[in-house]
N, C-alpha and C positions, 0 to 999 in steps of 0.2 A: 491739952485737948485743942483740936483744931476747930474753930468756929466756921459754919460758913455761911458767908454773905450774900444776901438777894441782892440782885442786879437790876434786873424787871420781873414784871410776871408777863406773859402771854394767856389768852385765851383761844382756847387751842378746841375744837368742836364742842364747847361748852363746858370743856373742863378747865380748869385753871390749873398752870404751871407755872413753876417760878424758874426760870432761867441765872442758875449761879457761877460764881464768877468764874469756875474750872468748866463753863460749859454742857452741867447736865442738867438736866429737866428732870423735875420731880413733879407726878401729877399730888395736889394735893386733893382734890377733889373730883370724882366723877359725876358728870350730867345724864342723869335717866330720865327721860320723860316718864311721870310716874302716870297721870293720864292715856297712854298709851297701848297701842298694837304691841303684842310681840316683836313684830316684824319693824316699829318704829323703834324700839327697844332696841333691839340687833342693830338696827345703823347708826343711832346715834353713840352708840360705844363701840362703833370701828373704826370712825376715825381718831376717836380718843386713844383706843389701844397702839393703832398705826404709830400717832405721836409720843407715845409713851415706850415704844420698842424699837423704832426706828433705828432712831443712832445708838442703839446700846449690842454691841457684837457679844455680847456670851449670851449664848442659848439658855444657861440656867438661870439666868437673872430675868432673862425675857421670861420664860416659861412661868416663872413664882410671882412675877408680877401679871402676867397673863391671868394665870388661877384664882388670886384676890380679886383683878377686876372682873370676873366672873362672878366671880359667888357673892361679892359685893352688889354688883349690878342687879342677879336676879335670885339670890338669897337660897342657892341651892345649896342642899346639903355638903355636897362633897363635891372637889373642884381638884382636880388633879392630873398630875401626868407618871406615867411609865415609862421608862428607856430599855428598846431593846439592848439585854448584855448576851448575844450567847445565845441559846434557847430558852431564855429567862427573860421577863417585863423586873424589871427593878424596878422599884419607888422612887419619883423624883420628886421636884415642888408642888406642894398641894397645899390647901385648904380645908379643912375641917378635922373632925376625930380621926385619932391614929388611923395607920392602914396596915393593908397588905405587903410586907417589903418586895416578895418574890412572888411570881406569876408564871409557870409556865406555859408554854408554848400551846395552844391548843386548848387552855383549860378555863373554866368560866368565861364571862363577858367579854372582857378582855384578851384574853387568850385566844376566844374564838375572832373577835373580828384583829388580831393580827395575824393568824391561819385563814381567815377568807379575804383579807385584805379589803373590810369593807368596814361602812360604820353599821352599826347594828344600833336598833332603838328596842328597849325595852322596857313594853308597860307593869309588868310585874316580873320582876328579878325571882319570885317565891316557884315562876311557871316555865323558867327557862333553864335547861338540861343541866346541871354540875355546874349551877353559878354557884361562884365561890362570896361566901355572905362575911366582909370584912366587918360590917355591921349590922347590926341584926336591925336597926332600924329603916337601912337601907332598904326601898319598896322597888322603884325604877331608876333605869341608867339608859347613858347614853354614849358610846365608845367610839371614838373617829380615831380611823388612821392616821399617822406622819411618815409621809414618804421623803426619804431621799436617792435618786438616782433610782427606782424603782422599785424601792423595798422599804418595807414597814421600820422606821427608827427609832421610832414610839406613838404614846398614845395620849390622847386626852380623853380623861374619863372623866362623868357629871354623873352625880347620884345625888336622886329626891326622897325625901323622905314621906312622899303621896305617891300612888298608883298614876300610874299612866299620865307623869307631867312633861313628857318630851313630845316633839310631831314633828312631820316634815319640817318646817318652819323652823324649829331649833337645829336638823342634821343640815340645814340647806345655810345660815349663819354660821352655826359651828365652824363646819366645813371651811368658811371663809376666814373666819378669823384663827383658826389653827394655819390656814397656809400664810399667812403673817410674819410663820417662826421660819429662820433659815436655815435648813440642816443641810 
């Protein structure tokens, strides 16, 4: 077994990274101002994420680490992504209880904001047309598009397990830190 060796660490938007000696950065810890705005929450885990996804080129490693420092950061239930295959959302990197593997085109939360090509917030998933309920504890969600070249390639989806915990303020971050990934 290969050991690997810290080199330095960096402190990198309030997170700490260890910089080893093949050159990758591991964040070991994330900085949340717990004190805080939502909206000081959102920045100070963007530039974390930045440094944390930057030099890593495989989209699924970015994406599974993306997911963690989400749900890590703000303790939501379910933190994940879908890859368009086809007419189908497939299950990619996520965070929390099992999922949905397959999603079609058009069909619950998901399905509908890769058919309207938009992010969609919902405050109770129980009042929204043939949402598909992966878990029954699931209350609200919140679904942003990944566009590449001008078409949906997947998705990031966040599910609460409280009534109406998403707002502007989360699609308007979100938003930001999903265009992070590079499809």
């Amino acid at each position: 077994m290969n050991n690997i060796r810290i080199n330095r660490a960096a402190f990198i938007g309030g997170a700490i990274f260890h910089i080893h000696s093949f050159d990758t950065q591991v964040a070991e810890n994330l900085y949340i101002p717990v004190d805080s705005s939502l909206k000081e929450k959102y920045e100070a885990l963007i530039p974390q994420l930045e440094a944390l996804i930057n030099d890593e080129p495989d989209l699924i490693a970015n994406m599974a680490n993306m997911a963690a420092a989400l749900k890590e950061a703000f303790g939501f239930f379910w933190v994940g992504f879908y890859r368009v295959e086809g007419e189908q959302l497939v299950l990619g990197p996520f965070q929390g209880p099992v999922a949905c593997t397959r999603i079609s085109y058009g069909k619950g939360v998901c399905g509908t904001a890769w058919k309207e090509k938009r992010t969609l917030l919902v405050p109770d998933v129980d009042q929204f047309p043939g949402h598909i309920a992966c878990s029954s504890l699931s209350r609200s969600e919140i679904v942003l598009p990944l566009f590449s070249e001008g078409e949906v390639s997947a998705l990031l989806d966040i599910d609460s397990d409280q009534l109406d915990t998403f707002s502007d303020v989360d699609a308007f971050y979100l938003e930001k830190i999903a265009s992070l990934l590079n499809f």
